[in-house]
Every structure is written in structure tokens, then in C-alpha cells.
C-alpha positions in Angstrom: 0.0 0.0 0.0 1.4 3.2 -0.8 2.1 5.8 1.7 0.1 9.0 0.8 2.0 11.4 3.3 5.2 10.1 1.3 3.9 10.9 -2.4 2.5 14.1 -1.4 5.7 15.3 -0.1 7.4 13.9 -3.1 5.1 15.7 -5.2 5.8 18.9 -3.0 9.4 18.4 -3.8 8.6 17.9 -7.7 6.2 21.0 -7.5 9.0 23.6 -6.2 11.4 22.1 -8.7 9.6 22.2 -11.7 7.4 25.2 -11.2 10.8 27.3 -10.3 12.6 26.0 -13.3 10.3 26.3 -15.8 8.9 30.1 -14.4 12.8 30.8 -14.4 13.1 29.7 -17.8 10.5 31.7 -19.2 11.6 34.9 -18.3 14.5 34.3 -20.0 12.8 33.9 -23.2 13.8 32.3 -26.5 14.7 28.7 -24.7 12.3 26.4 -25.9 14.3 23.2 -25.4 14.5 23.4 -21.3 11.0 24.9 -21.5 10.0 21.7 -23.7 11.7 19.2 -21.9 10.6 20.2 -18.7 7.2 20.7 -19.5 7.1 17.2 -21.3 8.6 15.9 -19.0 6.6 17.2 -16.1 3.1 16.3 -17.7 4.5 12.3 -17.8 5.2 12.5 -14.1 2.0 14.1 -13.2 0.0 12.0 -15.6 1.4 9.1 -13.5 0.8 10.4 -10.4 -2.6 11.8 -11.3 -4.0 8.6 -13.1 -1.6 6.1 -12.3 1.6 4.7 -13.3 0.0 1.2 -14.7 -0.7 3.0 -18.0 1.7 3.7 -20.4 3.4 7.1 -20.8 1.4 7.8 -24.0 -2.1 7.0 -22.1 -0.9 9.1 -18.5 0.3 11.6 -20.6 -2.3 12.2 -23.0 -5.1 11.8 -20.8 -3.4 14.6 -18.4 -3.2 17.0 -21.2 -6.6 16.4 -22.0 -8.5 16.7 -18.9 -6.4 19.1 -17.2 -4.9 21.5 -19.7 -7.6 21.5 -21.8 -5.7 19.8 -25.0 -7.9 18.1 -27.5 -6.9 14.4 -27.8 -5.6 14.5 -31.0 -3.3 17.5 -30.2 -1.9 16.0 -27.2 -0.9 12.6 -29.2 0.5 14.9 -31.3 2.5 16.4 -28.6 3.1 13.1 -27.0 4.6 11.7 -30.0 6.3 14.5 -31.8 7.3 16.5 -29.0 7.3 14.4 -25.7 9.2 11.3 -27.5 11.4 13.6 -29.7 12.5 15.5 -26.5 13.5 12.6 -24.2 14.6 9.9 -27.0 16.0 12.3 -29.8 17.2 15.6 -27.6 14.8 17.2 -30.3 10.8 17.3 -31.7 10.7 14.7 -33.8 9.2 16.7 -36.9 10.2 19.6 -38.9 7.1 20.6 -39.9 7.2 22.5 -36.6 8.4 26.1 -35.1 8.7 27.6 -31.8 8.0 30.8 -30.5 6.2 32.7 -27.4 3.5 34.5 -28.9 0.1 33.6 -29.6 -3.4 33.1 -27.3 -3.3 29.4 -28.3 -1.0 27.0 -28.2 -0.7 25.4 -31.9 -1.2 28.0 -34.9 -0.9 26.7 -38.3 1.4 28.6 -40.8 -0.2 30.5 -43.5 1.4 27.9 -45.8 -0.1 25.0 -43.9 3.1 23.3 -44.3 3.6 23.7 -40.4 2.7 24.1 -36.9 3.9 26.8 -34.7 4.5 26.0 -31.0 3.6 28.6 -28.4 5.9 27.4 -25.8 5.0 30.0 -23.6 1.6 29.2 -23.7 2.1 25.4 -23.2 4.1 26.0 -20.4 1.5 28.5 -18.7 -0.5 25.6 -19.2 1.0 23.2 -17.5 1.8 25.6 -14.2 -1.9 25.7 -14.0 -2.3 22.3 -13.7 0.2 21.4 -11.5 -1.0 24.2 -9.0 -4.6 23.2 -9.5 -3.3 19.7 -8.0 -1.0 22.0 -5.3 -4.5 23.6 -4.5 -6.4 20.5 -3.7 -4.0 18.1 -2.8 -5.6 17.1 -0.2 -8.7 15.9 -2.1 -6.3 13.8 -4.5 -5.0 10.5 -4.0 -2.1 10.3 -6.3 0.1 8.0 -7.1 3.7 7.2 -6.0 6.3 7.3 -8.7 8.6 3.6 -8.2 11.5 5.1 -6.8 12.6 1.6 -6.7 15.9 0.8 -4.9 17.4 4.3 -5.4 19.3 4.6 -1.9 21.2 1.3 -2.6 22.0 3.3 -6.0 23.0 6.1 -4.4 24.9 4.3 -1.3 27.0 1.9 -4.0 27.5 4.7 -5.6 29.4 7.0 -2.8 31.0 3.7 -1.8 32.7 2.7 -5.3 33.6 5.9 -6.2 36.7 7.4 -6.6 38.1 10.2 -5.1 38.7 12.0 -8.5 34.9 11.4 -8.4 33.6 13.0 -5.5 34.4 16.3 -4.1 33.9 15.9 -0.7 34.3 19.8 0.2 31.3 21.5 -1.2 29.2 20.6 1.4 31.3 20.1 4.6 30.5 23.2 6.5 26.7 23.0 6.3 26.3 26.8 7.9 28.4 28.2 5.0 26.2 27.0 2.3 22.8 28.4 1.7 19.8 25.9 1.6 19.2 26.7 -2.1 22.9 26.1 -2.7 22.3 22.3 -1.6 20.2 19.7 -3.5 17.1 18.7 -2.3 17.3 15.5 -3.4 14.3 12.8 -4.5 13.7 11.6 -0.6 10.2 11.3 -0.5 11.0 9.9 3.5 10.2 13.4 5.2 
């Protein structure tokens, strides 16, 4: 049975992460591969956590854009596929027929040629912060879903213990008073 205090807090710590980086992001303007892949990336985890992660990442995904950014189906396949799988598999959309930009009231407009879409990044990515602080706002009416965060201390402890020293730098962190909080990573503990 899954611990719901645990995948809240996870999502907490998912929620500050992503909503920072992407808000950051788009101030800066003209960056629409971090914007992309953190969006894209963002909706798949939420999917899961909204709807489960027994469905594929085409069907959590999908469904998420659909019911809570308001993306018709076939737009959000088209997303899924083109954009979603291009970003994590490719580094890039799949398809050229598409542009990018942050300007528009919509987020596809076709080209005057019809040869190609035009992305409003911007736009997709106001999207999705209103989604994931819609599920921030009522958290405690969801039951969502724990991520499998499988054996990822073991990882992590193997990890320090194999390493090398050319590896690690052991003196970044050592005097915990010198270093800010939001110079230190937060981590994926979802034990707090």
C-alpha cells in the first residue's frame, strides 16, 4: 500500500522544482528546449501520479493534457509523439514541420502555408503551471500516485562507496552553515 504522506511530499518536492525552473526559464525567453523538456517531462510524471503509473506514458500523458490543460486528444498525441518522445529519446521534436515561439493566445497555430505548426511554448508552459497548481490547490482531495522510486538509496549508497576520489568532491558541502539551503540539492527523498 502506498504511503500517501510520502507521495505528497514527493510531489511537494517535484512541485517547487519544476514550477521554479520552468517560471525561471521563461523569463529568459527564447529557450524552448529546457522549457519543452521540462514541461514534457513534467506532464508524464503528473500524468502518473494523477491517473496512475499502470498505464503507459502515452495513455498518463495524454489523458493529463486532455483533462487538465484542456488539449484536445488528438493534439496531445501529437505532442506526446512528436514532442514528448522527440525530446526525451531524440534531444529534439521529432518533426520539422514544426516552429517555436512565445507569442500567440493558443497553443498550436498553423502557418499561412499549412506546411507547419507553430508551437507557443509559452503558452504550453503557462498551461502546465496551472495544472500542477490546480493539483498543489487541492492536494488534499487527490489521492495520487507514488512514482517507483525503486531501490534508489542502494544506488545512491554503491554509488558513494565505489567511487573514486577524482569522483567526489567531498568539500562543497562540509560546512553546512556556509552553504545556503538553495545552494544544496534537495534530493528525491520522499521519507520526510
Amino acid at each position: 500500500m502506498e504511503n500517501q504522506k510520502q507521495t505528497e511530499n514527493y510531489f511537494n518536492l517535484f512541485y517547487d522544482w519544476s514550477t521554479k525552473d520552468v517560471k525561471k526559464c521563461l523569463d529568459l525567453k527564447n529557450n524552448a528546449g529546457p522549457i519543452l523538456s521540462m514541461v514534457v517531462n513534467g506532464i508524464d510524471i503528473l500524468g502518473g501520479m494523477y491517473y496512475g503509473f499502470s498505464t503507459g506514458s502515452k495513455t498518463r500523458s495524454t489523458i493529463f493534457m486532455e483533462k487538465k490543460m484542456d488539449i484536445p486528444k488528438s493534439l496531445a498525441e501529437f505532442i506526446y509523439k512528436s514532442i514528448r518522445c522527440g525530446m526525451v529519446h531524440e534531444g529534439m521534436p521529432k518533426t520539422a514541420e514544426l516552429s517555436f515561439g512565445f507569442n500567440g493566445k493558443r497553443i498550436f497555430s498553423k502557418h499561412s502555408t499549412g506546411r507547419y505548426l507553430y508551437l507557443n511554448v509559452e503558452f504550453f508552459a503557462e498551461k502546465y503551471l496551472e495544472a500542477i497548481s490546480e493539483i498543489k490547490n487541492n492536494i488534499d482531495n487527490i489521492r495520487l500516485h507514488s512514482p517507483a522510486t525503486g531501490n534508489s538509496s542502494e544506488l545512491f549508497n554503491n554509488a558513494m562507496k565505489d567511487a573514486q576520489n577524482e569522483w567526489i568532491d567531498d568539500t562543497v558541502f562540509q560546512d553546512s552553515e556556509s552553504s545556503s539551503s538553495s545552494d544544496r540539492s534537495q534530493g528525491s527523498s520522499i521519507n520526510s
